[in-house]
C-alpha positions in Angstrom: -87.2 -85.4 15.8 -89.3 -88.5 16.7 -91.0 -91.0 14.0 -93.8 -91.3 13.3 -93.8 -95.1 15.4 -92.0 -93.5 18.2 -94.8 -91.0 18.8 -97.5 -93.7 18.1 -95.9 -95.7 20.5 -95.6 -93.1 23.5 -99.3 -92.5 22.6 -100.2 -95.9 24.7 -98.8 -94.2 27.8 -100.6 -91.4 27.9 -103.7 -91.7 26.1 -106.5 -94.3 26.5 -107.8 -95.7 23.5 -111.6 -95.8 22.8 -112.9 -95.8 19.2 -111.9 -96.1 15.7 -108.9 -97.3 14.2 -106.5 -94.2 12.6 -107.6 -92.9 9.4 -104.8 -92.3 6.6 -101.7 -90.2 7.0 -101.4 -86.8 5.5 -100.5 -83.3 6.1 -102.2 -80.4 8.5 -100.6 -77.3 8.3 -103.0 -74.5 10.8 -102.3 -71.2 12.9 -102.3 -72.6 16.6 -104.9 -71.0 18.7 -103.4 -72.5 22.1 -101.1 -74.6 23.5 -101.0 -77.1 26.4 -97.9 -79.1 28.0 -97.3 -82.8 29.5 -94.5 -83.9 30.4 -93.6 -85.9 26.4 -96.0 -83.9 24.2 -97.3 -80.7 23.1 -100.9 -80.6 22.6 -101.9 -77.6 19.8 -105.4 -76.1 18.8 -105.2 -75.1 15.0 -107.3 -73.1 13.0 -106.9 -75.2 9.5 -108.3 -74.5 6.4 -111.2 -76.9 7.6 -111.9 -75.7 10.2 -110.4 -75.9 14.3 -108.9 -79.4 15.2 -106.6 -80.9 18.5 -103.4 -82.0 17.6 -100.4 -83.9 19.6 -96.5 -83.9 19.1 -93.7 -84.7 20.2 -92.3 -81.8 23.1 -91.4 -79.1 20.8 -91.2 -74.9 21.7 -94.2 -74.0 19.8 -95.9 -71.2 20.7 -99.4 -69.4 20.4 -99.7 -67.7 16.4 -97.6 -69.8 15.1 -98.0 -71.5 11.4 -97.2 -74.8 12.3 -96.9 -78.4 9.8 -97.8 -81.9 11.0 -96.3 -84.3 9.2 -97.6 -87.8 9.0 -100.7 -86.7 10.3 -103.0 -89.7 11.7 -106.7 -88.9 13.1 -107.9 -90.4 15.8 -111.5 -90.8 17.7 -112.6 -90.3 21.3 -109.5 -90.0 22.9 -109.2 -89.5 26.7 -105.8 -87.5 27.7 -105.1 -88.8 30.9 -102.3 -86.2 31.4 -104.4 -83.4 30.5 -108.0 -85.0 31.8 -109.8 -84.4 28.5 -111.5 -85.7 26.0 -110.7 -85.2 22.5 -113.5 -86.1 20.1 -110.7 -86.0 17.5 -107.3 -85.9 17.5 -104.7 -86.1 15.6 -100.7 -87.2 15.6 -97.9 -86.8 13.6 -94.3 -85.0 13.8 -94.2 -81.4 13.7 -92.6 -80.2 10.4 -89.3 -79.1 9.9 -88.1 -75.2 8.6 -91.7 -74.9 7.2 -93.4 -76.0 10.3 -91.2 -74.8 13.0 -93.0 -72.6 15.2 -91.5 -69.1 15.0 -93.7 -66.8 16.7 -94.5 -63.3 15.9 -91.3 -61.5 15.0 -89.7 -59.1 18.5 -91.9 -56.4 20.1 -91.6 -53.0 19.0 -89.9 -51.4 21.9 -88.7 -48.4 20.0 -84.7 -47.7 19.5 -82.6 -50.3 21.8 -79.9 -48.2 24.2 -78.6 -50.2 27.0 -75.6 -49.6 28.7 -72.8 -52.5 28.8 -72.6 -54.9 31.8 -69.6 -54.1 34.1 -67.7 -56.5 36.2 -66.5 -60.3 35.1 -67.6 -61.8 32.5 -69.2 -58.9 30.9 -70.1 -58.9 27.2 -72.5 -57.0 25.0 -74.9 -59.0 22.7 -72.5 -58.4 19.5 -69.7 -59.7 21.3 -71.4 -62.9 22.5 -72.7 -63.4 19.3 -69.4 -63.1 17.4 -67.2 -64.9 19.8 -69.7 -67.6 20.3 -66.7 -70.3 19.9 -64.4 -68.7 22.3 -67.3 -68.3 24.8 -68.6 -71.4 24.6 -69.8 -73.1 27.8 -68.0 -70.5 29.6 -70.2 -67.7 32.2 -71.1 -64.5 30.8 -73.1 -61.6 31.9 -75.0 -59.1 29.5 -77.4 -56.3 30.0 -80.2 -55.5 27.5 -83.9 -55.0 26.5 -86.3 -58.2 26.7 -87.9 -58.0 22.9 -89.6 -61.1 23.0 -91.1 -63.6 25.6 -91.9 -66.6 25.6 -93.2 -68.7 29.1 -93.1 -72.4 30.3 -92.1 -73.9 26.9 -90.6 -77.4 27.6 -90.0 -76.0 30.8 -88.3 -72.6 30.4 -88.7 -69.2 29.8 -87.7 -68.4 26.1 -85.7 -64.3 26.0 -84.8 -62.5 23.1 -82.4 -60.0 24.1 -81.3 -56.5 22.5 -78.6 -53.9 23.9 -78.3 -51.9 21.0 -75.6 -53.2 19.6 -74.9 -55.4 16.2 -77.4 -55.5 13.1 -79.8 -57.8 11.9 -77.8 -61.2 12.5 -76.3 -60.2 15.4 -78.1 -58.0 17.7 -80.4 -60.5 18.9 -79.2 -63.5 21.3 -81.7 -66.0 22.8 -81.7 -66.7 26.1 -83.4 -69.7 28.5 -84.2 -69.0 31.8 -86.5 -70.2 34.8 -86.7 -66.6 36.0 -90.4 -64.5 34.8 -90.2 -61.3 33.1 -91.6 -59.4 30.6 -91.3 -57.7 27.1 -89.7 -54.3 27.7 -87.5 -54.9 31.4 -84.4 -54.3 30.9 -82.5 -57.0 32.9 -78.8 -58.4 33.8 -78.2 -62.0 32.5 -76.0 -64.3 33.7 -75.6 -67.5 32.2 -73.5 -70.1 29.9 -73.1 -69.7 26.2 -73.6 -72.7 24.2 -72.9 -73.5 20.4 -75.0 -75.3 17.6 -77.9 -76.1 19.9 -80.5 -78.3 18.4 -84.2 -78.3 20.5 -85.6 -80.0 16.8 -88.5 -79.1 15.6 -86.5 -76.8 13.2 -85.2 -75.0 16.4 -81.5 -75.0 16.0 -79.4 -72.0 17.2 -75.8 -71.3 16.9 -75.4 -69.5 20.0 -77.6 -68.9 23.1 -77.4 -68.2 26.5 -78.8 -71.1 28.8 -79.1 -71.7 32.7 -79.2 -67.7 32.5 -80.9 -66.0 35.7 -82.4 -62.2 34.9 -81.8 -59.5 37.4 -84.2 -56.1 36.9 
């Protein structure tokens, strides 16, 4: 995760200076209302206890809903975003928290009992046995067929998937996958992709097995 300094630093690259010096460091914690993306930060609009406020981090996967933490929080006034062509009346900066501030959305769509039939061919694997032979499989091709339960789009530039085939329990009947291809919550889709182990995006997103690279076929 990047400090505090690191962050301020970037700042000057992207963001044009025009007003008060930073007030003192502190905490924000919010529900973020919306999300926009640049190319080194996530920008979030939080409903706080004080009301709605701008706020910029480091790239993280955060999505809309989310309870979210900003750490070393620094305020800042009359900020033009050069990447984003706005104006920010205020802002603030600071790191996005850890386990209490990662930014887990809402938990998987209800879409009812989860019944898919197993992938055939090479490389076929069902969700339970990806999820239990993650070291075996690691960095190797696999394909799987299930049930998109969640969705999330264009987060640091990729398509987040939960996916469900019925098989496993709580623990194991989920696997994440990344994807530049578009679907939806509900499709049931083919996967193809690599496994990889102990993968760390920070921001309190760390994930002992995923699929990545993964292409979705309807």
């Amino acid at each position: 995760m990047k400090t505090l300094l690191s962050i301020a630093m970037l700042c000057f690259s992207t963001l044009v200076f025009a007003g008060d010096a930073p007030a003192g460091l502190s905490v924000v914690k919010g529900e973020v209302l919306e999300v926009q993306e640049v190319e080194s930060y996530t920008y979030l609009r939080l409903k706080t206890s004080e009301g709605e406020t701008w706020a910029a981090v480091g790239k993280a996967p955060v999505v809309k809903g989310a309870q979210v933490v900003i750490e070393n929080a620094m305020t800042m006034n009359d900020f033009e975003s050069k990447s984003l062509k706005k104006n920010f009346k205020t802002i603030i900066f600071g790191t996005l928290g850890g386990a209490a501030g990662a930014a887990h959305a809402a938990k998987p769509a209800d879409v009812g009992d989860v019944k898919v039939s197993r992938a055939t061919g090479a490389n076929a694997y069902t969700v339970l046995e990806i999820v239990t032979k993650a070291k075996a499989l690691k960095d190797k091709p696999v394909v799987v067929h299930g049930k998109i339960v969640k969705y999330n789009a264009g987060i640091m530039g990729k398509n987040w998937v939960h996916l469900r085939d019925g098989t496993g329990s709580e623990g194991s009947n989920d696997i994440l996958v990344t994807t530049q291809s578009q679907a939806k919550v509900g499709d049931v889709v083919t996967v193809k992709g690599v496994v990889r182990n102990d993968k760390d995006f920070g921001a309190g997103y760390s994930y002992k097995v995923l699929i990545e690279e993964a292409t979705l076929q309807k």
